[in-house]
TIBAVO-562006 format. One line per field, with one value per residue: residue number from 1; residue in three letters; x, z, y of N, C-alpha, C, O in turn. Coordinates in steps of 0.2 Angstrom, whole numbers, plus 5000, padded with zeros to 4 digits. Atoms other than C-alpha are relative to their C-alpha. Layout:
// TIBAVO-562006
k <- [NUM, ...]
r <- [Ala, ...]
n.X <- [X, ...]
n.Z <- [Z, ...]
n.Y <- [Y, ...]
ca.X <- [X, ...]
ca.Z <- [Z, ...]
ca.Y <- [Y, ...]
c.X <- [X, ...]
c.Z <- [Z, ...]
c.Y <- [Y, ...]
o.X <- [X, ...]
o.Z <- [Z, ...]
o.Y <- [Y, ...]
// end
This chain:
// TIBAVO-562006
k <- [1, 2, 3, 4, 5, 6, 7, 8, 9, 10, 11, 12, 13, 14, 15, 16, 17, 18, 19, 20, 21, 22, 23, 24, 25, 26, 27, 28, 29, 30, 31, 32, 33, 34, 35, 36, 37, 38, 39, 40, 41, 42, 43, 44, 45, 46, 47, 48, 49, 50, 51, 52, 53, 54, 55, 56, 57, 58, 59, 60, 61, 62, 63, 64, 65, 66, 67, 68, 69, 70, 71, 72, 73, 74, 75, 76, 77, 78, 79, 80, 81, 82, 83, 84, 85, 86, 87, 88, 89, 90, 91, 92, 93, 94, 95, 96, 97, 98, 99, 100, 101, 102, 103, 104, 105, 106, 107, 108, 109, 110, 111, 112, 113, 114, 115, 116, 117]
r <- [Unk, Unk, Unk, Unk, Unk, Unk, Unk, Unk, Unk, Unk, Unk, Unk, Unk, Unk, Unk, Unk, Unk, Unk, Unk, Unk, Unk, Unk, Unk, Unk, Unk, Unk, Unk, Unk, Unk, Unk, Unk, Unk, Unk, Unk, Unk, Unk, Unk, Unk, Unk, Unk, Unk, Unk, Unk, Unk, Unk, Unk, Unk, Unk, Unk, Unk, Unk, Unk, Unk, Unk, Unk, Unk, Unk, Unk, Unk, Unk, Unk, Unk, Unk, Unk, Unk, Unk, Unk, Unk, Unk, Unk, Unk, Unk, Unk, Unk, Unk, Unk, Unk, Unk, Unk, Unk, Unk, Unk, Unk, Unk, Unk, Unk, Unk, Unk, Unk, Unk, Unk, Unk, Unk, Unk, Unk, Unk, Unk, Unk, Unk, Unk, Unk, Unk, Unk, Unk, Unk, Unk, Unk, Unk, Unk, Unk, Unk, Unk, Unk, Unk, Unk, Unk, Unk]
n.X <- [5004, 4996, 5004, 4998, 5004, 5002, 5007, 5002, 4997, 5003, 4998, 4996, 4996, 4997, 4994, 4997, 4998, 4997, 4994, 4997, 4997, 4994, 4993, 4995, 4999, 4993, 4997, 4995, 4998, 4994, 4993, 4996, 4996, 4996, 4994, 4995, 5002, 5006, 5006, 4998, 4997, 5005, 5005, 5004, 5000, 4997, 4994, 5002, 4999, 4993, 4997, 5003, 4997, 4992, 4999, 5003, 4992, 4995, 5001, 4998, 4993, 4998, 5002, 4993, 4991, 5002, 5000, 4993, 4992, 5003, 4999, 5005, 5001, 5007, 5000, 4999, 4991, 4994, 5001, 4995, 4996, 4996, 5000, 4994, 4994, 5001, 4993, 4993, 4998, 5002, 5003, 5006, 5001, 4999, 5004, 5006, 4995, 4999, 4993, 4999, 5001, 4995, 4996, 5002, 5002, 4993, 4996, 5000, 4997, 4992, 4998, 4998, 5003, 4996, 4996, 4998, 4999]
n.Z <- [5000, 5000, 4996, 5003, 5000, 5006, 5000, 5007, 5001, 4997, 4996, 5005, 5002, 4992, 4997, 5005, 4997, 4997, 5003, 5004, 4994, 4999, 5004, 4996, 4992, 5000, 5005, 4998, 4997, 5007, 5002, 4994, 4999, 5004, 5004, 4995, 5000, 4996, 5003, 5006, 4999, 5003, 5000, 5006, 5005, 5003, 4996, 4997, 5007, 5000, 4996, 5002, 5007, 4997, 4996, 5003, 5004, 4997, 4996, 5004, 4999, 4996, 5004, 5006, 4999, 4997, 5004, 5007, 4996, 4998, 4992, 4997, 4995, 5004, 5004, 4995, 4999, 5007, 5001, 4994, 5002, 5007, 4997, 4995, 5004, 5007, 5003, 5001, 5008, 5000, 5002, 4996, 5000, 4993, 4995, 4997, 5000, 4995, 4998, 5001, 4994, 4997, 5000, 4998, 4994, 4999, 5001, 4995, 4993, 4999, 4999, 4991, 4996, 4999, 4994, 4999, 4992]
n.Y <- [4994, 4994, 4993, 4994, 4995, 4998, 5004, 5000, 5005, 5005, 5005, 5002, 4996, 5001, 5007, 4998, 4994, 5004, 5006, 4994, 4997, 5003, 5002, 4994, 5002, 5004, 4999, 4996, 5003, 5004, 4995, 4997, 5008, 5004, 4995, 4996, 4993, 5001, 4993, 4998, 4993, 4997, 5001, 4999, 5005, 5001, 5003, 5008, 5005, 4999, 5006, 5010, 5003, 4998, 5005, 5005, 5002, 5005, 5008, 5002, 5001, 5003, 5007, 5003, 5002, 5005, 5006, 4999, 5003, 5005, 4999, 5004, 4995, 4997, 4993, 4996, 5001, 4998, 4994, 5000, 5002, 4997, 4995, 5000, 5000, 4994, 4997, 5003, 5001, 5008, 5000, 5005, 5008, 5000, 4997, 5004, 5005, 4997, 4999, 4994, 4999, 5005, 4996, 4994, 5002, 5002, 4994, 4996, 5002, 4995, 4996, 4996, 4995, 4994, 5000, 5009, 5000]
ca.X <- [5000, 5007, 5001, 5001, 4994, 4992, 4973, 4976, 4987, 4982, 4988, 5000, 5008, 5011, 5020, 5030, 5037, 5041, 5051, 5059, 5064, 5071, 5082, 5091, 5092, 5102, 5111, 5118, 5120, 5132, 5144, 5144, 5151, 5160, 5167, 5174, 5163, 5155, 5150, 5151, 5161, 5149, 5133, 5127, 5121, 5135, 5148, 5139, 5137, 5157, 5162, 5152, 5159, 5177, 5174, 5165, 5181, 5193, 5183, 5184, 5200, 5205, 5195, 5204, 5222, 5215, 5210, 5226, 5238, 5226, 5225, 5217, 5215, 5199, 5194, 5194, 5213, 5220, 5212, 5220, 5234, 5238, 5231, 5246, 5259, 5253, 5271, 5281, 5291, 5284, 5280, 5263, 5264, 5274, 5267, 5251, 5264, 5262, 5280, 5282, 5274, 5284, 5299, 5293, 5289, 5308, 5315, 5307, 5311, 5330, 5326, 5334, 5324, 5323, 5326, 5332, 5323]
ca.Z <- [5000, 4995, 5004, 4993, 4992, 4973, 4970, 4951, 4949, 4948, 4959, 4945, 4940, 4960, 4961, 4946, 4954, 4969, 4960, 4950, 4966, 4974, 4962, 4964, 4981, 4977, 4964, 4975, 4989, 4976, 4973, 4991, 4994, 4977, 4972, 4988, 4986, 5002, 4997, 4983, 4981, 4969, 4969, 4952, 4940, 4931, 4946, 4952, 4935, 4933, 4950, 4947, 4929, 4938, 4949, 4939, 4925, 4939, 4946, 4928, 4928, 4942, 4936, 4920, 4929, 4941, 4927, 4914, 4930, 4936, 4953, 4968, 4979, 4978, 4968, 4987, 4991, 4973, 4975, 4994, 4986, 4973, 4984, 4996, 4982, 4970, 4973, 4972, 4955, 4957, 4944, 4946, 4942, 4957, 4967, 4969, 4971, 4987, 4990, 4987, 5005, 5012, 5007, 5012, 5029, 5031, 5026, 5039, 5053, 5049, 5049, 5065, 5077, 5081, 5099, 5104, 5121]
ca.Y <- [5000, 5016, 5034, 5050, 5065, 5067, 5060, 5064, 5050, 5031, 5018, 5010, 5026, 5029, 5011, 5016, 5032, 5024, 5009, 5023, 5033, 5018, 5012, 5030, 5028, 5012, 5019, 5034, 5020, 5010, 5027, 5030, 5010, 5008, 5026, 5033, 5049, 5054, 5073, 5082, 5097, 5105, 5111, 5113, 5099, 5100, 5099, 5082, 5075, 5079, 5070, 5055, 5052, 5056, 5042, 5032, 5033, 5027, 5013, 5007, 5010, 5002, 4986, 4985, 4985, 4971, 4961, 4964, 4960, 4945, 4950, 4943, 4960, 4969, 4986, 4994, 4987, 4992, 5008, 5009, 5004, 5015, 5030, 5027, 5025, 5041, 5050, 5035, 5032, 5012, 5004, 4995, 4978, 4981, 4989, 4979, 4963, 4958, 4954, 4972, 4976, 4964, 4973, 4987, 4981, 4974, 4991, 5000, 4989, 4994, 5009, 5021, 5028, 5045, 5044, 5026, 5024]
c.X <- [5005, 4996, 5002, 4995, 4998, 4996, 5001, 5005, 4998, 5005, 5009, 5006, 5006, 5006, 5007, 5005, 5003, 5006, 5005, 5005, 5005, 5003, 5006, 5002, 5006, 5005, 5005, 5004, 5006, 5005, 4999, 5005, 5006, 5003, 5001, 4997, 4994, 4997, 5003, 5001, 4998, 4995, 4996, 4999, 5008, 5007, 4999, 5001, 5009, 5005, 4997, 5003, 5007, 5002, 4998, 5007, 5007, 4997, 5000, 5006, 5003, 4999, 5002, 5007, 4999, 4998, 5004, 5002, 4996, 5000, 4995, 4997, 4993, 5000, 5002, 5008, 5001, 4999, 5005, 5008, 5006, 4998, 5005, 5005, 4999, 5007, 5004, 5000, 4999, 4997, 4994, 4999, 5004, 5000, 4992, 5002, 4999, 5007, 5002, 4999, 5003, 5007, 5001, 5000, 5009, 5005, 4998, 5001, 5007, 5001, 5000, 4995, 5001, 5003, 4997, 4998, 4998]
c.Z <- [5000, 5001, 4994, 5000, 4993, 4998, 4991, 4997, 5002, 5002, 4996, 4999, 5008, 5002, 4995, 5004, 5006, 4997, 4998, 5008, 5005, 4997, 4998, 5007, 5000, 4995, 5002, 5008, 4997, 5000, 5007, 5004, 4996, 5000, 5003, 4998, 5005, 5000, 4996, 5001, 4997, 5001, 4994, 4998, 4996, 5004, 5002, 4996, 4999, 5004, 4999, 4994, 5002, 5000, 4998, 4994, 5003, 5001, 4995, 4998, 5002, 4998, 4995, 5003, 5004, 4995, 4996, 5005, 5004, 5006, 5006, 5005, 4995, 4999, 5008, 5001, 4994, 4999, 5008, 5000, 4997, 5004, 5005, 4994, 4995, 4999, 5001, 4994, 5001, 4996, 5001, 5000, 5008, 5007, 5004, 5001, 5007, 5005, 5000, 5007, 5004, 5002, 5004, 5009, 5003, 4999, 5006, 5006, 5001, 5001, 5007, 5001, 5002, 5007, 5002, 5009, 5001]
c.Y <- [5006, 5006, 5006, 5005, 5004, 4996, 5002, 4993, 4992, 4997, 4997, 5005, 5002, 4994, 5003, 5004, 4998, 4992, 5005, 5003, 4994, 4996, 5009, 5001, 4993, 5003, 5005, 4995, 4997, 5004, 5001, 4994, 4999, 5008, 5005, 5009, 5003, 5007, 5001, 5008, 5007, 5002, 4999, 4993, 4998, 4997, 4993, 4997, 4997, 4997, 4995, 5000, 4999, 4993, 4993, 4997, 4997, 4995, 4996, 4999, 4995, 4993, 4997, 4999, 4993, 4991, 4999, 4996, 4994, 5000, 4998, 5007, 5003, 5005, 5004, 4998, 5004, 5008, 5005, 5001, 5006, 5009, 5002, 5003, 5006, 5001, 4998, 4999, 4990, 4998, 4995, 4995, 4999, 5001, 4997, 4991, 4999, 5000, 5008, 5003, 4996, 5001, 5005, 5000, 4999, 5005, 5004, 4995, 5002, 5005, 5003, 5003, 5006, 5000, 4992, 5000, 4991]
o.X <- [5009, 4991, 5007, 4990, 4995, 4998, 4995, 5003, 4997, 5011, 5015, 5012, 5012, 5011, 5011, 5010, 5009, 5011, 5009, 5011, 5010, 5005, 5013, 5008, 5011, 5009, 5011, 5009, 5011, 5010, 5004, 5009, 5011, 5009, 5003, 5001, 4988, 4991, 5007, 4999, 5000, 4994, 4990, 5003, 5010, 5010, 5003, 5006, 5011, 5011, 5000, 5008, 5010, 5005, 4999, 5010, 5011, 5001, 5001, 5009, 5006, 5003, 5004, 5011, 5001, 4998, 5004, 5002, 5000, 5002, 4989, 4992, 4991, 5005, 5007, 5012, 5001, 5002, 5009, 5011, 5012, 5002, 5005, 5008, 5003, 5010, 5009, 4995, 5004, 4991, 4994, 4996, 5003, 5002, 4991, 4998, 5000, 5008, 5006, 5004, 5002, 5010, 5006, 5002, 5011, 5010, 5003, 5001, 5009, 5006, 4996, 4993, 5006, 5009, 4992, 5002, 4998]
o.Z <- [5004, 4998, 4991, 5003, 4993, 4995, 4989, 4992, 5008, 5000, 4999, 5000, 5009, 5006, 4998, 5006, 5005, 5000, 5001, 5010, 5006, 5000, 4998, 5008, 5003, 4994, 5000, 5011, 5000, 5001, 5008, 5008, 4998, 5001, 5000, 4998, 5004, 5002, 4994, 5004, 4999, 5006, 4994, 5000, 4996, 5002, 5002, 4997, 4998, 5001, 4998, 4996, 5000, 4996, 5000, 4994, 5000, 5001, 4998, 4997, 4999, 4997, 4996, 5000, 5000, 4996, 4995, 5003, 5009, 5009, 5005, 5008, 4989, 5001, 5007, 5000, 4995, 4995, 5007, 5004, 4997, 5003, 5006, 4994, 4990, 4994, 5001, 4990, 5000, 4997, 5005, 5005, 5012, 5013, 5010, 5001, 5011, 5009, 5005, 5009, 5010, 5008, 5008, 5012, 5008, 5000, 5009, 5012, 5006, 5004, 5012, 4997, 5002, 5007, 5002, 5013, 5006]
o.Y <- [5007, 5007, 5005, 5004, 5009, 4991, 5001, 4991, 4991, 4999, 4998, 5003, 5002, 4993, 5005, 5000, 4998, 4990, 5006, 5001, 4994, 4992, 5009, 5004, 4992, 4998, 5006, 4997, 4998, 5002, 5005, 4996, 4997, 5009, 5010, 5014, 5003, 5008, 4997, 5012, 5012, 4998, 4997, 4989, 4993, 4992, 4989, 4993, 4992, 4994, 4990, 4998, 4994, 4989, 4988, 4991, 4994, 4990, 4990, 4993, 4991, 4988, 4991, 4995, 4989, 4985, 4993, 4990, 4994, 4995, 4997, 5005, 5002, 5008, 5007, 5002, 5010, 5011, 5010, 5004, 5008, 5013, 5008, 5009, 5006, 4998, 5000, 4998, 4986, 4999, 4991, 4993, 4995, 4999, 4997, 4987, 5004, 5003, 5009, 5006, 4999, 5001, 5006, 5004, 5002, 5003, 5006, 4999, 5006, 5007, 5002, 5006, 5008, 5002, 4989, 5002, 4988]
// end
């Protein structure tokens, strides 16, 4: 049973509208899950449209490198991943390696403390 307050409208057209609406409702649930977007920095149509495509073109992105380099990490890791490492000259097949972290893990144990207490 659906409540409304517009009596020019039948019943059918009313469920419609509601199915409609919430399939947008999951649709901005889905980018607040998948595409790391939890406001938007815009307000116009056009700024919204323009973060969503952004983020919509990396989460593609991301998914094609994932499947090239046959990887088992998922789009939120590789995205983690590659978010840490922006300013390093790494390349990526190695970078998402996980020996690489491993590495990385045994490099910093050598390194000196600032103060040795």
């Amino acid at each position: 049973m659906f409540l409304t307050n517009n009596f020019e409208l039948d019943a059918l057209t009313v469920c419609r509208l509601y199915k409609l609406r919430w399939q947008i409702e999951l649709f901005l649930k889905w980018i607040k899950q998948h595409l790391r977007i939890k406001s938007f920095y815009g307000t116009s149509i056009n700024a919204v449209k323009t973060q969503i495509w952004i983020a919509i073109s990396v989460y593609v992105l991301v998914a094609i490198i994932r499947k090239e380099l046959n990887l088992e990490l998922s789009l939120h890791e590789i995205l983690r991943i590659l978010s840490i490492l922006l300013f390093e000259k790494v390349p990526m097949e190695q970078a998402l390696m996980k020996n690489y972290y491993n590495l990385k893990e045994h490099q910093n144990c050598k390194q000196r403390l600032l103060f040795d207490l």
